[in-house]
N, CA, C and O of each residue as an XYZ file, in Angstrom:
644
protein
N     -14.514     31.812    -50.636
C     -13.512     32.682    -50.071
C     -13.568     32.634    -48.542
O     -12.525     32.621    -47.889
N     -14.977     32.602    -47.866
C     -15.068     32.166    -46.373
C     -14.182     31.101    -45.800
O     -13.328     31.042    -44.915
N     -14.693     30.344    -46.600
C     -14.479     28.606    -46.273
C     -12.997     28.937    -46.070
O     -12.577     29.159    -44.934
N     -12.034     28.984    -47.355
C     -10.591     29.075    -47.495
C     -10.379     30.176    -46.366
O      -9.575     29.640    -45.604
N     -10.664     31.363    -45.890
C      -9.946     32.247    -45.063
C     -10.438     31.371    -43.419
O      -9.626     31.433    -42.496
N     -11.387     30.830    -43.270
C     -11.794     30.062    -42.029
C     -10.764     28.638    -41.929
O     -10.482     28.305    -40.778
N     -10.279     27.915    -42.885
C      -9.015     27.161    -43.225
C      -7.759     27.362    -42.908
O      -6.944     26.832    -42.153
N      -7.780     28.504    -43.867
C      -6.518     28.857    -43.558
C      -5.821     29.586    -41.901
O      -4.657     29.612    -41.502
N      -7.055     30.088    -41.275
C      -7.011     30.500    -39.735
C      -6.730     28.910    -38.969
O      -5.908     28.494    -38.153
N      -7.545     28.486    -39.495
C      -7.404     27.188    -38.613
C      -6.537     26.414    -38.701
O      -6.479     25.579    -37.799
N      -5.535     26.356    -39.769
C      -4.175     25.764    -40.079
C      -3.310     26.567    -39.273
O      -2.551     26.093    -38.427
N      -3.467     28.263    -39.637
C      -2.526     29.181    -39.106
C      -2.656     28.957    -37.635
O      -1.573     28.767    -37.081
N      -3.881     28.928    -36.737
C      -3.634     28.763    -35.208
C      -3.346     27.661    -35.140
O      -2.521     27.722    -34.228
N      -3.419     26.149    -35.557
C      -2.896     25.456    -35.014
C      -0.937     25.231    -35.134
O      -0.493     24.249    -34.539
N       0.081     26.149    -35.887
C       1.054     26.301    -36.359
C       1.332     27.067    -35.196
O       2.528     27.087    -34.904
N       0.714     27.586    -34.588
C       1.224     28.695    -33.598
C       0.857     28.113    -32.551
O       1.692     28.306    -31.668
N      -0.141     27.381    -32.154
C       0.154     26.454    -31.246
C       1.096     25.730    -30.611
O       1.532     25.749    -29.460
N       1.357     25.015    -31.678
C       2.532     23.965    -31.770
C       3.846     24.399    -31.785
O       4.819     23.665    -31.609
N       3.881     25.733    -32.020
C       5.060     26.515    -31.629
C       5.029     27.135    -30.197
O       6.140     27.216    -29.674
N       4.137     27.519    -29.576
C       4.601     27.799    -28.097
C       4.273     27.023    -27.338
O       4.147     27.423    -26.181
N       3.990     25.586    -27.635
C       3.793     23.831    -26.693
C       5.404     23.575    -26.933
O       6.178     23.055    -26.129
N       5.689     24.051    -28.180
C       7.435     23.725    -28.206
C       8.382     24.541    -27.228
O       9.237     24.019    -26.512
N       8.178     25.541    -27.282
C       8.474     26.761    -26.520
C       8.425     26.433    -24.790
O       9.302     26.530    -23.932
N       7.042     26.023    -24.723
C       6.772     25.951    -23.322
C       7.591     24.980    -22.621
O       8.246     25.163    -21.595
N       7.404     23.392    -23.657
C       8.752     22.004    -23.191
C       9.738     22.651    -22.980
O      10.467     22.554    -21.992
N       9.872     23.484    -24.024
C      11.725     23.342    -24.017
C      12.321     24.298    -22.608
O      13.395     24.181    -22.017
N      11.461     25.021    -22.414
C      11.432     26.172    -20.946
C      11.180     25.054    -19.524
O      11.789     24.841    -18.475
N      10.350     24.699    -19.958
C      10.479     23.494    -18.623
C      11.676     22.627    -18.709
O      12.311     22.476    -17.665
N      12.080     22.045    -19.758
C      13.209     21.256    -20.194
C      14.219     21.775    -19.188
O      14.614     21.046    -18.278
N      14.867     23.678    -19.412
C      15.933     23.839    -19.624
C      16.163     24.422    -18.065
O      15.385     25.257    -17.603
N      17.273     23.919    -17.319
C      17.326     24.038    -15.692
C      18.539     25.349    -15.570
O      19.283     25.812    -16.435
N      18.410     25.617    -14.459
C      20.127     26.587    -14.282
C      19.684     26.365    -12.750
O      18.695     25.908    -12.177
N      21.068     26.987    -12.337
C      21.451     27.376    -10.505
C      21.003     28.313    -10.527
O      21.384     29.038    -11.446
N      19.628     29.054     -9.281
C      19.362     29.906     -8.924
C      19.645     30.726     -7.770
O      18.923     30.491     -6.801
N      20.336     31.443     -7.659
C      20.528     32.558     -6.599
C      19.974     33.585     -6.087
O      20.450     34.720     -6.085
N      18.815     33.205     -5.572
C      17.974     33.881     -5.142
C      18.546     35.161     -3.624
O      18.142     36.324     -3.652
N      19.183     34.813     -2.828
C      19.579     35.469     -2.016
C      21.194     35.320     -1.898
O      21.665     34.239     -2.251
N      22.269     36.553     -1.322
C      23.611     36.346     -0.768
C      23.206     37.101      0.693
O      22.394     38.020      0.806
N      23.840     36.590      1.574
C      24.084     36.919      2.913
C      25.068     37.305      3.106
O      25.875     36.516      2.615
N      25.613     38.216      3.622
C      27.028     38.514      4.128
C      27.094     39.233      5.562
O      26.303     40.124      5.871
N      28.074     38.781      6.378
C      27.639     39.744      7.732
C      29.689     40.045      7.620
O      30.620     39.541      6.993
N      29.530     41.017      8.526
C      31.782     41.718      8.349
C      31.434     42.068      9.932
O      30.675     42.820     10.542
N      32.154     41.357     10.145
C      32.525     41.167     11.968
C      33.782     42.589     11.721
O      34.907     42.263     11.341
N      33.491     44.001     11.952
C      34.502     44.652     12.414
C      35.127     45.032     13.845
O      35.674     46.063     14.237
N      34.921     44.153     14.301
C      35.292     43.743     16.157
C      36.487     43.019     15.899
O      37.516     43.076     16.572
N      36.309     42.417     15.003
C      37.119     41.442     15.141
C      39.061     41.667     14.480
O      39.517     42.417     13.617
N      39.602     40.838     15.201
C      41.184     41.508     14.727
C      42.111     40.263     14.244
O      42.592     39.319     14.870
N      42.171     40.684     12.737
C      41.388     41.630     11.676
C      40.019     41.250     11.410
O      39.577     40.125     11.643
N      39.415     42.119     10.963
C      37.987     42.104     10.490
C      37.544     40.870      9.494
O      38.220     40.583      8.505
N      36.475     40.248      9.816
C      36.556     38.978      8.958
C      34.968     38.947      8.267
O      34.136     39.713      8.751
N      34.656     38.231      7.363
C      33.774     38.248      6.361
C      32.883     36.967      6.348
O      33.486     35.923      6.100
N      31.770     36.897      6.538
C      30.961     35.604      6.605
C      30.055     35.967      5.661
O      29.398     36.998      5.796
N      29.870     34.845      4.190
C      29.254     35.412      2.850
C      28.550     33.958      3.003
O      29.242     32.966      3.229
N      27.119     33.880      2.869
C      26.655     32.678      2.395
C      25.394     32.867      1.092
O      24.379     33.560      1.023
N      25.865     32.155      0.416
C      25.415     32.300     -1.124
C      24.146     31.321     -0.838
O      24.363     30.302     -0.183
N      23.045     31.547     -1.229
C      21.522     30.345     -1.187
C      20.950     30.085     -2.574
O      20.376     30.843     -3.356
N      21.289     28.720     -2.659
C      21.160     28.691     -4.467
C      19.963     27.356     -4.141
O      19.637     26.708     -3.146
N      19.634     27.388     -5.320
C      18.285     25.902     -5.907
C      18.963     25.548     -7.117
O      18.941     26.195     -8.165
N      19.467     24.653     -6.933
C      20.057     23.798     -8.320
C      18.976     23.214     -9.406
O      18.184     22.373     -8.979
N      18.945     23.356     -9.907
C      17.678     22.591    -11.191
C      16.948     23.149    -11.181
O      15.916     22.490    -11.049
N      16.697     24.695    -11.288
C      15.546     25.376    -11.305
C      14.939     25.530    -12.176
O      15.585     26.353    -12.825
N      13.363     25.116    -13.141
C      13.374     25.221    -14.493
C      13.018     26.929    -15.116
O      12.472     27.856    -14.518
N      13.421     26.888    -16.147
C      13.543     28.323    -16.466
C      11.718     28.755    -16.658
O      11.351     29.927    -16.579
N      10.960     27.865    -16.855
C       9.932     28.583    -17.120
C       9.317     29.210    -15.808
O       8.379     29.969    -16.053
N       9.519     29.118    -14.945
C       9.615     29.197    -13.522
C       9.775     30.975    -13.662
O       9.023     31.690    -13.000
N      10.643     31.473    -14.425
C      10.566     33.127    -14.699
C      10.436     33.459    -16.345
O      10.602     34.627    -16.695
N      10.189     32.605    -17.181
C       9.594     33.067    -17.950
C       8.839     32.302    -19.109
O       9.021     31.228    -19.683
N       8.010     33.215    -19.192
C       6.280     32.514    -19.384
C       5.989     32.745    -20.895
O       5.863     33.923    -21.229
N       5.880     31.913    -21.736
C       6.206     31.769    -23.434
C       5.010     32.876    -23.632
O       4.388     33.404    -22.710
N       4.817     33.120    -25.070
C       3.978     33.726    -25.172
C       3.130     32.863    -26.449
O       3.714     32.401    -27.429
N       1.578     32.753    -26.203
C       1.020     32.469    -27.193
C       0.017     33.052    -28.015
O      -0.413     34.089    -27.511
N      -0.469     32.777    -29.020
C      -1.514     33.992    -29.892
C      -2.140     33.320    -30.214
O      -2.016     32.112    -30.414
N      -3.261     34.262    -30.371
C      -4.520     33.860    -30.849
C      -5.355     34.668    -32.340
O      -5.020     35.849    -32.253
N      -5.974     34.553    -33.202
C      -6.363     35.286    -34.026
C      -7.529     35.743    -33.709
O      -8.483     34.975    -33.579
N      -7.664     37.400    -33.491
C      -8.831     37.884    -32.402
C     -10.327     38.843    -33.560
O     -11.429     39.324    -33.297
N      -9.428     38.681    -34.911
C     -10.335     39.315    -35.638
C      -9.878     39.721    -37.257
O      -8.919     40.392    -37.640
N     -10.774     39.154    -37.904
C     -10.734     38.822    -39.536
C     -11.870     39.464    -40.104
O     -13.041     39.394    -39.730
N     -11.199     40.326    -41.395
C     -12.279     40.557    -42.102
C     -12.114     40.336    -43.647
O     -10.970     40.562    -44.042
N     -12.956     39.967    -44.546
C     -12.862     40.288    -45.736
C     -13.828     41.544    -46.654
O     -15.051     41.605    -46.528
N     -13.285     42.194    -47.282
C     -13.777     43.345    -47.661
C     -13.869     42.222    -49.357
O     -13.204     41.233    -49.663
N     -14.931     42.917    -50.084
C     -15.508     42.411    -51.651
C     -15.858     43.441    -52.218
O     -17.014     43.842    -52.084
N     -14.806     44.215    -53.103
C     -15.835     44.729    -53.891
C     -15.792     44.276    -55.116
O     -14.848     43.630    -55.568
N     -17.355     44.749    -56.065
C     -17.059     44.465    -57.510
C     -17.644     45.341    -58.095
O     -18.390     46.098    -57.473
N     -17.421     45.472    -59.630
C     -17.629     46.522    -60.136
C     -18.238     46.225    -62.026
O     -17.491     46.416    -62.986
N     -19.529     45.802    -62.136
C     -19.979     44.734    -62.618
C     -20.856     46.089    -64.022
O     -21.632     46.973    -63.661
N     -20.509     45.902    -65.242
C     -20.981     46.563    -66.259
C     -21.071     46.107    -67.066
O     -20.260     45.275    -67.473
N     -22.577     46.618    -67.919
C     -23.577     45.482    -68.532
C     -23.540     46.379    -69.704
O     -23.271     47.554    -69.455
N     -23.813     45.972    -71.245
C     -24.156     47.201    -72.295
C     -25.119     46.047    -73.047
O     -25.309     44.865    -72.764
N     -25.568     46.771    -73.969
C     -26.591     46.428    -74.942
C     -26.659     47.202    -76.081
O     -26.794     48.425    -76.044
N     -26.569     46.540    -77.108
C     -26.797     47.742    -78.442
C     -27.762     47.078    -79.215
O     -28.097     45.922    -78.955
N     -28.160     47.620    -79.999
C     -29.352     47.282    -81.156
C     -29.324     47.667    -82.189
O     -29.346     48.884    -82.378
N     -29.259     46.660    -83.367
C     -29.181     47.664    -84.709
C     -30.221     47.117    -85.297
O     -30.698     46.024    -84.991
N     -30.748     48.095    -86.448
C     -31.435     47.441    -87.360
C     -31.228     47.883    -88.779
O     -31.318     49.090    -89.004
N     -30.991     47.146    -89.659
C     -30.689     47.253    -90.948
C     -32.008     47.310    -91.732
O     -32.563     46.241    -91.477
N     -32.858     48.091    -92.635
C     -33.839     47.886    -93.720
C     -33.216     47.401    -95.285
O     -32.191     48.010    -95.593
N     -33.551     46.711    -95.974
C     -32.915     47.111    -97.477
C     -34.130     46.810    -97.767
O     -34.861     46.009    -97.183
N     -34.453     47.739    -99.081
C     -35.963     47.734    -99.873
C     -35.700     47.903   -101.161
O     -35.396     49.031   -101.550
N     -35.762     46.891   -102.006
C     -35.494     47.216   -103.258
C     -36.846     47.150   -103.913
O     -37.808     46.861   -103.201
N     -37.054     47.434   -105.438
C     -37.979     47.536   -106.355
C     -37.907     47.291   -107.526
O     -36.981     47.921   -108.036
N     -38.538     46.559   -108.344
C     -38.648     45.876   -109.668
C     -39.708     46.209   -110.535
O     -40.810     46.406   -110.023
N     -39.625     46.270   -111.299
C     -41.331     46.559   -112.440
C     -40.631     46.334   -113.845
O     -39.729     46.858   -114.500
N     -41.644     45.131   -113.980
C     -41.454     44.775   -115.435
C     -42.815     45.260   -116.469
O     -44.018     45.257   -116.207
N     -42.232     45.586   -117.481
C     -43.357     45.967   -118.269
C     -43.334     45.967   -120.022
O     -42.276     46.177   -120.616
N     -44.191     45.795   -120.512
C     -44.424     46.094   -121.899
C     -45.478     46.749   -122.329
O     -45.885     47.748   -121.737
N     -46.338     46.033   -123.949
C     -47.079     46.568   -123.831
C     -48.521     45.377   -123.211
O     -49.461     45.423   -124.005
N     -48.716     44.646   -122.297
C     -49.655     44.478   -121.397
C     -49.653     44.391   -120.399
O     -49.284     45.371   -119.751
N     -49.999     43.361   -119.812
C     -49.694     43.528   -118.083
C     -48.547     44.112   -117.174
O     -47.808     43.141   -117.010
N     -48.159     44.875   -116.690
C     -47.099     45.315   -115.753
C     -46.803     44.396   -114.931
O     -47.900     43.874   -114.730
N     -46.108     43.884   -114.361
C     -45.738     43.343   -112.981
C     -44.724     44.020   -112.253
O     -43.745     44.524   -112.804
N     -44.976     44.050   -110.769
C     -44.040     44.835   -109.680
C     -43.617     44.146   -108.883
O     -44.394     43.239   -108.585
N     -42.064     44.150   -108.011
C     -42.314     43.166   -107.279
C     -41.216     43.942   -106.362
O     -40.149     44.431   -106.733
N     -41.817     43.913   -104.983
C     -40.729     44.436   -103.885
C     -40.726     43.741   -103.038
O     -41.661     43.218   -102.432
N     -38.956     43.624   -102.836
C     -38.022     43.234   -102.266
C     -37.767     44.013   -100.953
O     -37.533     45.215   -101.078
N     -37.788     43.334    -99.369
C     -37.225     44.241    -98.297
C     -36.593     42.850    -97.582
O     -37.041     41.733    -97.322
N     -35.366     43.506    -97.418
C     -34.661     42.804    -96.322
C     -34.208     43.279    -95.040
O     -33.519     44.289    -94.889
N     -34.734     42.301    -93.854
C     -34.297     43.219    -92.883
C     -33.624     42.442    -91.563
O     -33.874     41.455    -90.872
N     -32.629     43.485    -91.640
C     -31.456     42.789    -90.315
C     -31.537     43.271    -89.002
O     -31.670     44.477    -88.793
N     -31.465     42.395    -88.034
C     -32.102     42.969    -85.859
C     -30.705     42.740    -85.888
O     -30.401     42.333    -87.010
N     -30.073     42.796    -85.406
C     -28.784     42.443    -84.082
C     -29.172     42.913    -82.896
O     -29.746     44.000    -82.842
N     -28.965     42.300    -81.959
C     -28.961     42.607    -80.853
C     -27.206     42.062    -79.898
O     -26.640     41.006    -80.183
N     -26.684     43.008    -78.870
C     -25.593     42.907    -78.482
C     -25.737     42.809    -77.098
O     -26.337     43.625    -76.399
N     -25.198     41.833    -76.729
C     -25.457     42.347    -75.151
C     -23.614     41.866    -74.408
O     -22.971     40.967    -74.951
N     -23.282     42.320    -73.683
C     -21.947     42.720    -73.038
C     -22.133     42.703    -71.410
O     -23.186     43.083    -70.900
N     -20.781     42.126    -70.469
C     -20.641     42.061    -69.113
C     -19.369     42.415    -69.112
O     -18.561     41.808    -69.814
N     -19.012     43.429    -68.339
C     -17.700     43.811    -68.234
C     -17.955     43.499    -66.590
O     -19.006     43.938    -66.123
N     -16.757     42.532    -65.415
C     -17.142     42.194    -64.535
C     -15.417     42.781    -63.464
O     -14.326     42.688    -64.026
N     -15.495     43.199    -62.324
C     -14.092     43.382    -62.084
C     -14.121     43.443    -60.597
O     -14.940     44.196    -60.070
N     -13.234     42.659    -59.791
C     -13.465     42.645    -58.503
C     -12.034     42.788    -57.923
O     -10.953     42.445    -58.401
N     -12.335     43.375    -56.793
C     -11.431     43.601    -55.796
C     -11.517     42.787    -54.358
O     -12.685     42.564    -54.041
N     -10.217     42.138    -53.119
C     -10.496     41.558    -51.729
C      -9.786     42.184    -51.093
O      -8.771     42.692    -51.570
N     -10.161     42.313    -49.772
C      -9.351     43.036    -48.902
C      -9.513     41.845    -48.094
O     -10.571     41.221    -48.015
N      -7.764     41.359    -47.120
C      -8.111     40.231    -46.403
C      -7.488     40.569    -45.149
O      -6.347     40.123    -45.028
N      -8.022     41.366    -44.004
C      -7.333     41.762    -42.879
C      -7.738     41.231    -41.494
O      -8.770     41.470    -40.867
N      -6.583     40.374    -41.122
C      -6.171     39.902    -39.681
C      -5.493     40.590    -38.788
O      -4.660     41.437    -39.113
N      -5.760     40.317    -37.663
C      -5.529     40.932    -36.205
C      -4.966     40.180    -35.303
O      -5.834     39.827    -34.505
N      -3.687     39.656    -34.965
C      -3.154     38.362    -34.052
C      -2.809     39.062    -32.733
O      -2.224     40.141    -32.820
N      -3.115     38.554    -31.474
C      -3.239     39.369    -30.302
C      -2.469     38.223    -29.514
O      -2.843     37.065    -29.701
N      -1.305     38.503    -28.551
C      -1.033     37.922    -27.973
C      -1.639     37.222    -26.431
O      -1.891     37.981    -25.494
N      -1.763     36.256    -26.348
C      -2.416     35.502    -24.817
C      -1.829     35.011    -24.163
O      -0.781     34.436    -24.454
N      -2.527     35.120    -22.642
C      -1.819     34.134    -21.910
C      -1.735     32.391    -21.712
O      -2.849     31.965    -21.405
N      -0.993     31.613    -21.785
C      -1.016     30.521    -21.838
C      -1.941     29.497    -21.307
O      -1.917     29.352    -20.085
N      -2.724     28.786    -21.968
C      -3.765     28.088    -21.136
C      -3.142     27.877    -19.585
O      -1.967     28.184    -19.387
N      -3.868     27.407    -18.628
C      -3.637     27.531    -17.492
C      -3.043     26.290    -16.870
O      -2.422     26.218    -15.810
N      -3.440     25.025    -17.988
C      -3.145     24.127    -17.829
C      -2.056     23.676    -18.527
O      -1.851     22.508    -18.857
N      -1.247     24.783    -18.780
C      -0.145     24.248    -20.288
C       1.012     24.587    -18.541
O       2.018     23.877    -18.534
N       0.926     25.144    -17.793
C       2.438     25.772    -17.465
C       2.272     25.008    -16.069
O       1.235     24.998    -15.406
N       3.456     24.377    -15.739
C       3.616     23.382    -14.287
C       3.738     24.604    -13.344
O       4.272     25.680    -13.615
N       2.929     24.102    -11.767
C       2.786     24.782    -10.982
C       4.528     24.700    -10.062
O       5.395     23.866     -9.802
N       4.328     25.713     -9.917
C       6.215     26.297     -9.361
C       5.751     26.927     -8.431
O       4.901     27.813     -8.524
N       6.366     26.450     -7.252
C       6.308     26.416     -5.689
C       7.787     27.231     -5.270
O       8.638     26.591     -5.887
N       8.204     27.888     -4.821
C       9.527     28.202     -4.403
C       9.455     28.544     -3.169
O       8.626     29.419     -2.920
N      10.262     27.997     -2.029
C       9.722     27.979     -0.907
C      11.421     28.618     -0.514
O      12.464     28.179     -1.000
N      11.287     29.819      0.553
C      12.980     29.860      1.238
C      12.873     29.803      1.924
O      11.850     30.144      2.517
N      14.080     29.210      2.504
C      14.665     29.177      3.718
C      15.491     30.354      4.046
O      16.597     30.312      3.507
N      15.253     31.472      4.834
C      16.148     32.028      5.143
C      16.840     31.748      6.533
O      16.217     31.422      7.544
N      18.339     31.930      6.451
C      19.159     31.527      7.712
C      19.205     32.818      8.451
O      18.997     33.969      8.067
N      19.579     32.258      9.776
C      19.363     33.317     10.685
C      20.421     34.199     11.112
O      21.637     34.040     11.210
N      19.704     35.102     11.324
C      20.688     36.484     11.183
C      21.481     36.344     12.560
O      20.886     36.166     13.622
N      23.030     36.450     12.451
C      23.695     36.380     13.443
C      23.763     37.311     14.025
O      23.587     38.344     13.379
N      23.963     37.401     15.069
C      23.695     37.660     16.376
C      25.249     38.855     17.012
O      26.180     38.278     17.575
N      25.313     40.208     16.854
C      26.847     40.641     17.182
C      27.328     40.489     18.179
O      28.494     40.839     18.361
């Protein structure tokens, strides 16, 4: 029952593995436009008032970059056993004694008869119960699973009224 629940953990984490290595590719895989900052300055001096908006984007940004898969680990297993194990025994014993006497008129003869029966019984009544309880805790991703992401800005300079 060890063996198989130590198996079966070790099948089960490596299934969950292989699901957030999938997870993790496909997050690095998947890019978008990031807009990290808008600028806007409103010249009200000016006639009419005019609007200077500059949008600061990173094209190909990979998504895992803001978010970080999650992976698990199995942090604690137990198996509970009980059993409930009952034994009997019985014993019988049977006597039979019979008796004979033959006779006339000389010699008598007697002759007894005993028969006798043992049994012995013996019985296992056997009955078990498992309790099989796991604990899966979520972790952070090895350190070496997630590409290092640098984001560096440029901010433009603030104009001047």
């Amino acid at each position: 029952m060890v063996s198989d629940l130590a198996m079966g953990i070790a099948k089960a984490q490596e299934a969950l593995d292989k699901n957030s290595l999938k997870t993790t590719l496909a997050l690095a895989d998947e890019t978008f436009t990031y807009v990290p900052k808008v600028i806007g300055t409103i010249n009200e001096t000016a006639t009419p008032a005019t609007a200077d908006i500059k949008v600061i984007k990173i094209e190909d940004m990979p998504l895992i970059a803001f978010i970080k898969p999650t992976w698990y680990q199995f942090s604690e297993t137990k198996i509970e056993v009980s059993m409930d194990i009952k034994t009997s025994f019985t014993t019988s014993t049977k006597v039979g004694v019979s008796v004979e006497a033959k006779g006339g008129w000389g010699p008598v003869s007697v002759s007894i008869k005993a028969d006798v029966e043992h049994n012995r019984k013996f019985g296992k009544d056997v009955q078990g119960t498992s309790k099989l309880s796991v604990t899966l805790v979520p972790v952070p991703p090895p350190p070496s699973m997630l590409p290092e992401v640098e984001i560096n800005r440029i901010e433009a300079p603030t104009p001047t009224p």
